[in-house]
C-alpha positions as CSV (number, residue, x, y, z in Angstrom):
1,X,5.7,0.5,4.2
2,X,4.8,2.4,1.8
3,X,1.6,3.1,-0.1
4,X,0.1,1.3,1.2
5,X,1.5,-0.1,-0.7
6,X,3.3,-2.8,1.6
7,X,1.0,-2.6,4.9
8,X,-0.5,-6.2,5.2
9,X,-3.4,-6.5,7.7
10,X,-3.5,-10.2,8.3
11,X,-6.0,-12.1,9.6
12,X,-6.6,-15.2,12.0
13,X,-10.0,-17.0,13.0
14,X,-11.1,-19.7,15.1
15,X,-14.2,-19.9,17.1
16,X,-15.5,-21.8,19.7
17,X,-19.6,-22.3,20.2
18,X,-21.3,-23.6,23.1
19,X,-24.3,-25.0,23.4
20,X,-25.4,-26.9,21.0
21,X,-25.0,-30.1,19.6
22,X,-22.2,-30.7,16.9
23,X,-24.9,-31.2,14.3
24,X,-27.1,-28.3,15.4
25,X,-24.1,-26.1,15.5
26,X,-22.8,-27.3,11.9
27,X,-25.8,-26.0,10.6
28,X,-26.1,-23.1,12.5
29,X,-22.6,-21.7,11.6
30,X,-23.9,-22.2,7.9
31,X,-23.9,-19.3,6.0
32,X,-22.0,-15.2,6.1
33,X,-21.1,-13.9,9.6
34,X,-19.7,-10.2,9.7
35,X,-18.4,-8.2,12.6
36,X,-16.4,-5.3,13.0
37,X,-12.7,-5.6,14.9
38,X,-12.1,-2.0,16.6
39,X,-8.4,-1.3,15.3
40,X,-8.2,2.2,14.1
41,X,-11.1,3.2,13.2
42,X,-12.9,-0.3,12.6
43,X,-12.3,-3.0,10.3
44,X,-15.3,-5.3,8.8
45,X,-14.2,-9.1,8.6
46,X,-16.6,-11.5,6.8
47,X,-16.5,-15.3,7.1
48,X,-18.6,-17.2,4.7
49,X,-19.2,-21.0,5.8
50,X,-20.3,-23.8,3.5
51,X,-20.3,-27.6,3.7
52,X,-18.1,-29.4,0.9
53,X,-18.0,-32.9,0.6
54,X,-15.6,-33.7,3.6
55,X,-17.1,-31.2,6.1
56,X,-17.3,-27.8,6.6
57,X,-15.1,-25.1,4.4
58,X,-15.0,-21.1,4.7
59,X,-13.6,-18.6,3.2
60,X,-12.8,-14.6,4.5
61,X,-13.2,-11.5,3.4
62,X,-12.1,-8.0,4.5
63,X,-14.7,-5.5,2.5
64,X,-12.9,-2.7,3.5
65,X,-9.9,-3.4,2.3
66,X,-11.0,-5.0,-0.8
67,X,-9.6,-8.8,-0.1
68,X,-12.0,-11.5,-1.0
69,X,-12.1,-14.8,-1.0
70,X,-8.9,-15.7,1.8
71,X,-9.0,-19.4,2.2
72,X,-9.7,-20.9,5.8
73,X,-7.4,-24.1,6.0
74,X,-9.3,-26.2,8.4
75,X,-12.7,-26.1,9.7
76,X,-13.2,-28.0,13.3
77,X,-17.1,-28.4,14.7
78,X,-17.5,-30.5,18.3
79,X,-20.1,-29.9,20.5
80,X,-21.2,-26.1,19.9
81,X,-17.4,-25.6,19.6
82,X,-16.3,-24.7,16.3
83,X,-12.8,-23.9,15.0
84,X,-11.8,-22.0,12.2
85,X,-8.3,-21.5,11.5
86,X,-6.4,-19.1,8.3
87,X,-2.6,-21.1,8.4
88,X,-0.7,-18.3,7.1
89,X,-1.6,-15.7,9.2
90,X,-1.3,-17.3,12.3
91,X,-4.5,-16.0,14.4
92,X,-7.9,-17.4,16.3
93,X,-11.1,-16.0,17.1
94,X,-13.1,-18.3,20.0
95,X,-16.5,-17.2,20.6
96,X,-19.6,-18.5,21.9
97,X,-22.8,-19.0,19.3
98,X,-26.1,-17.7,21.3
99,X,-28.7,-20.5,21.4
100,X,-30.3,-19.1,19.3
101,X,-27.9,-18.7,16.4
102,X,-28.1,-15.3,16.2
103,X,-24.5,-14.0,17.5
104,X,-21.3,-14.8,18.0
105,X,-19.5,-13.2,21.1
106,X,-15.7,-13.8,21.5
107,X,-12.0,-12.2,21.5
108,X,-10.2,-12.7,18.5
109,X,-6.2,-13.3,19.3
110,X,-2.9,-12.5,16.9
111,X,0.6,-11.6,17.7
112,X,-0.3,-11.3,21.3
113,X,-2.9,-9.0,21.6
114,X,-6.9,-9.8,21.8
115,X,-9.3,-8.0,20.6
116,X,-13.0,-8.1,20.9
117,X,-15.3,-9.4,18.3
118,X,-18.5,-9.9,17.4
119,X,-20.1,-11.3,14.9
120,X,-24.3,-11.7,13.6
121,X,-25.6,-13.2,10.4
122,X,-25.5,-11.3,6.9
123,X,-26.7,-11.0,3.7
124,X,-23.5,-11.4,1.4
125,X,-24.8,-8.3,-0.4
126,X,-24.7,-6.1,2.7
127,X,-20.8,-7.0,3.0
128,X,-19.9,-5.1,-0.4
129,X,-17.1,-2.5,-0.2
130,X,-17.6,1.3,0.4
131,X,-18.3,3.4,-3.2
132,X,-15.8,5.0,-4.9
133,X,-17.6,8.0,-6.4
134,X,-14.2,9.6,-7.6
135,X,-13.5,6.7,-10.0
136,X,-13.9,7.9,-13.6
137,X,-16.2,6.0,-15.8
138,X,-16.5,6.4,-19.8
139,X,-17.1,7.5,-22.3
140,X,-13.8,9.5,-21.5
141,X,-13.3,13.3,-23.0
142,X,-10.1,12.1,-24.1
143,X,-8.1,9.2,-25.6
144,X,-7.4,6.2,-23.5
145,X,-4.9,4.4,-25.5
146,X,-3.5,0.3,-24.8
147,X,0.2,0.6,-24.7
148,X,3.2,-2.0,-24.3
149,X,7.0,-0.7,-24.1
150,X,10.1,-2.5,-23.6
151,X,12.5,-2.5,-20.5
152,X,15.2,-3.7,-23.0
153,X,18.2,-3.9,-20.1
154,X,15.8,-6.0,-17.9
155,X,14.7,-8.2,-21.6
156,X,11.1,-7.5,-20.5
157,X,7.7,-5.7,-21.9
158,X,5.2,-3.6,-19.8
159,X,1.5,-3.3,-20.5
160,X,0.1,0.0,-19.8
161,X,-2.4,2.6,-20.5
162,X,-1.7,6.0,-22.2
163,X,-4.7,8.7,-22.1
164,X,-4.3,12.0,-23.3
165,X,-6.2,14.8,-24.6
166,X,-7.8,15.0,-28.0
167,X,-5.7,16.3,-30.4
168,X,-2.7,16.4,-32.1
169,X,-0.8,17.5,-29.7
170,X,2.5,17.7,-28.7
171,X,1.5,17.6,-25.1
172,X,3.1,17.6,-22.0
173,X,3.6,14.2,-20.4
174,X,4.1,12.5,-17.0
175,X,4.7,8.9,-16.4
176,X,3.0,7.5,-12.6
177,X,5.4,5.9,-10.8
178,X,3.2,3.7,-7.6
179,X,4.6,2.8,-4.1
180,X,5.8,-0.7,-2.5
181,X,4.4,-3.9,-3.3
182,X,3.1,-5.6,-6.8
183,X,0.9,-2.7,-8.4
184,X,-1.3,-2.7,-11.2
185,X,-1.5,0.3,-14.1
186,X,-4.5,1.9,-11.4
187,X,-2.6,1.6,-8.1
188,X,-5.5,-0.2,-6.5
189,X,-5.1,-0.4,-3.2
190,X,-7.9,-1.4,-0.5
191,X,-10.5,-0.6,-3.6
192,X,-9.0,2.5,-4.6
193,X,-7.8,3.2,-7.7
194,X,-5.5,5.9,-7.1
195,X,-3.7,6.0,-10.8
196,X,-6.8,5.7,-12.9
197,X,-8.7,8.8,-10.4
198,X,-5.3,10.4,-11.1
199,X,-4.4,9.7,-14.4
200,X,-8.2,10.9,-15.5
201,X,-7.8,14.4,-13.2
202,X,-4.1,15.3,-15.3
203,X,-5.5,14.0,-18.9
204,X,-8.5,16.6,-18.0
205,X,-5.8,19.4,-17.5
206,X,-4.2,18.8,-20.3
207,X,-1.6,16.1,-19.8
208,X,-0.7,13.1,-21.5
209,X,-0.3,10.3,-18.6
210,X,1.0,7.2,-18.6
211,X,0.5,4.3,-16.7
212,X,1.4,0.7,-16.4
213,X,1.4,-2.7,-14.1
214,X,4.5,-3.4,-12.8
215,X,6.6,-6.1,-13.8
216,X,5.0,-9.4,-13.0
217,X,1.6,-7.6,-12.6
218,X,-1.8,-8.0,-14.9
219,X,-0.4,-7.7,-18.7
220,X,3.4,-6.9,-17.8
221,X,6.5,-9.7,-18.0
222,X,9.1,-10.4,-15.4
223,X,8.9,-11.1,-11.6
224,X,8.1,-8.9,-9.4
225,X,9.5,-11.2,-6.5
226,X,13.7,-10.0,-6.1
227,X,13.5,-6.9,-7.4
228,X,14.9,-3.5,-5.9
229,X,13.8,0.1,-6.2
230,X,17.3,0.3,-8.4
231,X,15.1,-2.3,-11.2
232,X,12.1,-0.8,-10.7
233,X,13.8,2.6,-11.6
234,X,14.7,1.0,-14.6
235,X,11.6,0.2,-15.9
236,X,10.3,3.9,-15.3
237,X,13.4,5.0,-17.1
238,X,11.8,2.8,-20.2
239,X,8.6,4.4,-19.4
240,X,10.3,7.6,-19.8
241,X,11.7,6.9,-23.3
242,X,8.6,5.6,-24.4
243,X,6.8,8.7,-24.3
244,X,9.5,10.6,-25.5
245,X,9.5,9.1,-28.2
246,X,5.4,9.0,-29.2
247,X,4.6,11.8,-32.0
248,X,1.6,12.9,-29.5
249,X,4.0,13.8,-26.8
250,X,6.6,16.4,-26.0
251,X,9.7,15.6,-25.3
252,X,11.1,18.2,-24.0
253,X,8.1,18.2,-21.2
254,X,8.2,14.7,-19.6
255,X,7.9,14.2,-16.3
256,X,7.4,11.9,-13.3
257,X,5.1,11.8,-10.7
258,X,5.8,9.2,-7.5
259,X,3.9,8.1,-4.7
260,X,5.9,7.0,-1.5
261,X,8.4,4.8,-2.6
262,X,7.7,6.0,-6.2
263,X,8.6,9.5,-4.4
264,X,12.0,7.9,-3.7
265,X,12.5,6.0,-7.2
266,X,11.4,9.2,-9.6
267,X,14.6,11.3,-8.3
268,X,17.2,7.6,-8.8
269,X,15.5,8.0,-12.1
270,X,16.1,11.3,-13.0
271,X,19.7,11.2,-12.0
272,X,21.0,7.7,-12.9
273,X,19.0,6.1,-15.5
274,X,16.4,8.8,-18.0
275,X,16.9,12.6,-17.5
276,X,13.1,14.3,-17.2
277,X,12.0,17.5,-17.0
278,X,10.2,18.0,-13.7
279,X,9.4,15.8,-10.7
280,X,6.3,15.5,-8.3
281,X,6.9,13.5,-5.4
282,X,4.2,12.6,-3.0
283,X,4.6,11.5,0.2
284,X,8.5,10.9,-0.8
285,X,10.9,9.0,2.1
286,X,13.9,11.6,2.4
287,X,14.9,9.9,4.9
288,X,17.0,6.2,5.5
289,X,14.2,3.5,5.2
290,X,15.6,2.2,8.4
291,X,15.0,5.4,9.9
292,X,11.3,5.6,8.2
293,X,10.4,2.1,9.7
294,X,11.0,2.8,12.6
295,X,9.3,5.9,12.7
296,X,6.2,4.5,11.3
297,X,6.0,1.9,13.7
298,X,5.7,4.5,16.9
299,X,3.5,6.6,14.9
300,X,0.9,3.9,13.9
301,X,0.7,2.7,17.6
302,X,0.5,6.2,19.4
303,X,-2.7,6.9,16.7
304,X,-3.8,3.8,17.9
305,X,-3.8,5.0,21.6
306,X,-0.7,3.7,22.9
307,X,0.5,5.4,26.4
308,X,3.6,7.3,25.6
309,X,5.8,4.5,27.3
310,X,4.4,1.6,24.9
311,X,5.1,4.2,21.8
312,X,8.5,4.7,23.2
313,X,9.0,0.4,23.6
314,X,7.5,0.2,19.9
315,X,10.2,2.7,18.8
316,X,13.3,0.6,20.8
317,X,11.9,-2.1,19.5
318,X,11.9,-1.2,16.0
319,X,15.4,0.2,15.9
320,X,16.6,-3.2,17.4
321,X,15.0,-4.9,14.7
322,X,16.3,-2.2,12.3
323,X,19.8,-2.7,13.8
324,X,19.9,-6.4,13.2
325,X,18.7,-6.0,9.6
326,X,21.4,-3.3,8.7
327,X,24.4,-5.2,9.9
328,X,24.1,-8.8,9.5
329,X,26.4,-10.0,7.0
330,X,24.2,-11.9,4.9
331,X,20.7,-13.2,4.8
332,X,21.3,-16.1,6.8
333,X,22.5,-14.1,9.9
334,X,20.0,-11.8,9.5
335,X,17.4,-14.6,9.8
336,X,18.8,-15.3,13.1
337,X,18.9,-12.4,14.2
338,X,15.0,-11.4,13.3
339,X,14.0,-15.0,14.7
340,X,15.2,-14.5,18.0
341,X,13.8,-11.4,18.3
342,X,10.5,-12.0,17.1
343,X,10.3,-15.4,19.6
344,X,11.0,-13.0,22.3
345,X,7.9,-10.7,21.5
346,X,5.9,-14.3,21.6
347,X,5.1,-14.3,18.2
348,X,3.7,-17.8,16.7
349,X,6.1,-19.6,14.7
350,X,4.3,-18.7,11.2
351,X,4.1,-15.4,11.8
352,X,8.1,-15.5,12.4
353,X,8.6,-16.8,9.5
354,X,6.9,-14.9,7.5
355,X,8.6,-11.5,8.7
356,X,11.7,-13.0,8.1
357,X,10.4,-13.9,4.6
358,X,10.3,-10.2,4.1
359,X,13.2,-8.7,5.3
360,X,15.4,-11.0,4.0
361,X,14.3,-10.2,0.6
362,X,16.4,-8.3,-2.1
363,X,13.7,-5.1,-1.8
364,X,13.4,-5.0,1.8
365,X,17.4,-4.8,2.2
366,X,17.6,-2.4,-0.1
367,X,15.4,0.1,1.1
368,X,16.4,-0.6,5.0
369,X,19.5,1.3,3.5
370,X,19.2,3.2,0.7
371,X,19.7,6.7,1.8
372,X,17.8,9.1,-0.9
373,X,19.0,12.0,0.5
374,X,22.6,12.3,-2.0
375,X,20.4,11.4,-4.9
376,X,17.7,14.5,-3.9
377,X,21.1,16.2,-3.8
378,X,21.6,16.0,-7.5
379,X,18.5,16.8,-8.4
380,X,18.6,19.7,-11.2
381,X,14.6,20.2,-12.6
382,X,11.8,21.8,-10.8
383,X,10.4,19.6,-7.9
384,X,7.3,19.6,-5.9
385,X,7.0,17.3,-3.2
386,X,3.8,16.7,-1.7
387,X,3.0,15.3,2.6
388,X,0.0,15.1,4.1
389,X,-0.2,16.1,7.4
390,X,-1.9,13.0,8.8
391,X,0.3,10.7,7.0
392,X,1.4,7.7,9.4
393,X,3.9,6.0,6.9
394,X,5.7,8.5,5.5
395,X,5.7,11.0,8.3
396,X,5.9,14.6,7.5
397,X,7.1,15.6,11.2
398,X,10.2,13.2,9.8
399,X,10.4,13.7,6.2
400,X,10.0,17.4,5.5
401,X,13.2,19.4,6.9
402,X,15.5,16.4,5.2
403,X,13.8,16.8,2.0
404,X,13.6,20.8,1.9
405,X,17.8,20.3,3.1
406,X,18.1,18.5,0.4
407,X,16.6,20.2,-2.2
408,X,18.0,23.8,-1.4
409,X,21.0,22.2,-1.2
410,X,20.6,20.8,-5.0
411,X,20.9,22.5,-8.0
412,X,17.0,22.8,-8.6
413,X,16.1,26.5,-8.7
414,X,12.1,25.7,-8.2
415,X,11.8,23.3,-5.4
416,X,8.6,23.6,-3.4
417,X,7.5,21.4,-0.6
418,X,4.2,21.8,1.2
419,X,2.1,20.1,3.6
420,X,-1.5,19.3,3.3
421,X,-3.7,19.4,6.2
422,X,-5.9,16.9,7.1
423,X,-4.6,14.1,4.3
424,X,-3.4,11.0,5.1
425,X,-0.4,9.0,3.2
426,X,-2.9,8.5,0.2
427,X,-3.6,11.5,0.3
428,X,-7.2,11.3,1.3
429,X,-9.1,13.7,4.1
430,X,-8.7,11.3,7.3
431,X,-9.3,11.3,11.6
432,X,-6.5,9.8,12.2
433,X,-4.6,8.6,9.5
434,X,-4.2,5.0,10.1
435,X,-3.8,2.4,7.3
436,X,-7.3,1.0,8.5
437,X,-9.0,4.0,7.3
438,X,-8.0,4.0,3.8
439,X,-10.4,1.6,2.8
440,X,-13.4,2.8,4.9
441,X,-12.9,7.0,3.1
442,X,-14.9,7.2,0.0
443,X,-12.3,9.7,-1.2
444,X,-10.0,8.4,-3.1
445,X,-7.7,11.3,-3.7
446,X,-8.3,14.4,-1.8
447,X,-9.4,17.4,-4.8
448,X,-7.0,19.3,-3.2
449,X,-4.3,16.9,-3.5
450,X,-5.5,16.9,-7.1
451,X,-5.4,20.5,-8.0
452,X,-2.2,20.8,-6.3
453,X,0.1,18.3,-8.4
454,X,-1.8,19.2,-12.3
455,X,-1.8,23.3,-11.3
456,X,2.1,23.0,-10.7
457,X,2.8,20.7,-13.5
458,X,0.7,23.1,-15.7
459,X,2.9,25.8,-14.7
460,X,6.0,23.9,-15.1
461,X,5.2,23.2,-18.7
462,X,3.0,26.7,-20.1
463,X,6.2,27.9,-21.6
464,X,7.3,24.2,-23.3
């Protein structure tokens, strides 16, 4: 899932030119190749080929998602045939080179489907990710302080960035809490730096804002690898006492703010580990994860076009896979399970393992199950939560009636949950709200989005 935050858009390549002798063609396949593979709403790949000391090597980007640099294991020239192939994600492009070296024409091939692609020559410089004009840039009007606090449960210290306004203070205080997979202090994601635009919009209003890599990330201890949403919550819980205990904050006004599975964390928080004063969850799962998986999978493919039958096979198909993963009896027969399954979809033997990888691991179990709806029950601060109405991962057609259930059914007295049209899961203005947009929307965070979140937590704390 979740942020993004755990969509992996992986990549395979081989191609295949014609015409030309192997020589010719070793030369001629020299250099950057760029071509855009229509998924969503187009998605640049980059290959950049050089000759090392045993033959040819390459290397490939994605610009629009920010990845640079992915290694292409092996590198096969004969004839005007050429080969490139990318081990761990199990995909091939063949093509055929023009004469005259100036395109590449062919179908590139993964997890069954093809797709057509082609690529020309470029300048490396023309491959460069889209600006990010929202990205804040000093000198700051505020203090941007280097912190470290200790998870002392977990025997671990975090590395993290405190800003806050000038002054003395006490202020009011929220700690960021980001969505699935390793995350730095900024939430970059797909050259976005959600956290830092975020973190600079709150500290602008007023806020003190803290935010940190995760464990195992940039400056931060520990392993990021086998850990559950239940350790992560106990981190932000050390976070949480951090700030409540720094002269510039108040602590009777600390709060947290969580994007997607940091929507589902900041309530576990609240009610199990560090009691804060207000919560702001955006694009929060109220929902089973098993349920939200399998959700996301038919949404992504109808925005993709899908006929309504293929949606509804993607949907049977993920509840299968769901079911499997919720009632084996350990990891081993869970493997099973997931392998035959995935050989019967045709899927290469890499590829196979690699899901399995996944959910087999401590996170993915847990959040197949963990139900947040009893926890959203307990909650007993003021909560906004926060969808966007083009949001694919997180679905608000899903997520909204559980989590307005849940809240009135709490004993919150200010709980408000709105939708916000036209934003997509990170929250930026999107078509259609597939994960292969985020990196192509110069937006990083709708200003809507923005004014939203630091006009309610300004509200929540005017009387603190």
């Amino acid at each position: 899932m979740l942020n993004g935050h755990r969509v992996a858009f992986l990549f395979g390549v081989g191609f295949a030119l014609f015409g030309l002798t192997t020589a010719s063609a070793q030369e001629a396949v020299l250099g950057s190749w760029a071509g855009t593979l229509q998924v969503g709403g187009g998605l640049r790949i980059v290959f950049h080929v050089d000759e090392g000391e045993d033959g040819l090597t390459a290397t490939m980007d994605s610009p629009d998602q920010g990845a640079t640099g992915i290694p292409v294991s092996d590198v096969t020239v004969a004839g005007d045939s050429v080969t490139l192939s990318v081990d761990r994600i199990g995909g091939t492009y063949a093509g055929v080179l023009a004469d005259d070296g100036t395109q590449v024409e062919g179908q590139w091939t993964q997890g069954g489907r093809s797709f057509p692609l082609t690529l020309t020559p470029v300048d490396e410089t023309d491959t460069a990710p889209p600006p990010r004009p929202q990205h804040p840039e000093p000198p700051y009007p505020y203090v941007a302080d280097p912190v470290t606090f200790r998870n002392a449960s977990a025997g671990l210290t975090l590395t993290g960035t405190l800003t806050r306004p000038e002054g003395d203070g006490p202020h009011p205080a929220v700690v960021l809490v980001s969505g699935s997979g390793p995350q730095d202090r900024n939430s970059e994601v797909f050259n976005h730096k959600l956290f830092h635009v975020l973190a600079d919009h709150l500290t602008r209003q007023g806020l003190a804002v803290l935010r940190y890599d995760e464990r195992g990330v940039g400056g931060s201890e520990g392993t990021f690898d086998g850990a559950t949403s239940e350790d992560f919550a106990g981190d932000v819980a050390a976070a949480v006492r951090f700030l409540k205990n720094r002269p510039e904050t108040d602590p009777d006004a600390v709060g947290l703010l969580g994007m997607s599975e940091g929507g589902l964390v900041a309530p576990m928080v609240h009610t199990r580990f560090e009691p804060v004063d207000f919560l702001v969850l955006m694009a929060g799962p109220s929902v089973p994860g098993h349920e939200i998986l399998v959700e996301q999978g038919a949404a992504m493919a109808s925005a993709q076009g899908a006929p309504p039958s293929a949606v509804d096979s993607v949907r049977s198909g993920q509840k299968r896979m769901m079911k499997a993963i919720r009632t084996a009896s350990d990891s081993a027969e869970m493997a099973d399970q997931v392998r035959t399954i995935l050989k019967k979809r045709g899927l290469p033997a890499v590829q196979v393992q690699a899901q399995i990888e996944q959910v087999t691991s401590p996170w993915f179990r847990f959040f197949v199950r963990h139900d947040p709806a009893p926890t959203l029950r307990q909650v007993d601060v003021p909560v906004l939560a926060l969808y966007g109405s083009n949001d694919l991962q997180v679905p608000p057609a899903q997520n909204v009636e559980p989590m307005c259930e849940a809240l009135r059914s709490s004993p919150s007295d200010d709980a408000t949950v709105r939708v916000l049209d036209g934003l997509n899961h990170l929250f930026q203005p999107a078509d259609t709200g597939l994960p292969t947009e985020y990196a192509q929307i110069e937006t990083t965070m709708a200003p809507k989005a923005l004014r939203a979140v630091s006009s309610w937590i300004r509200e929540q704390t005017a009387t603190n």
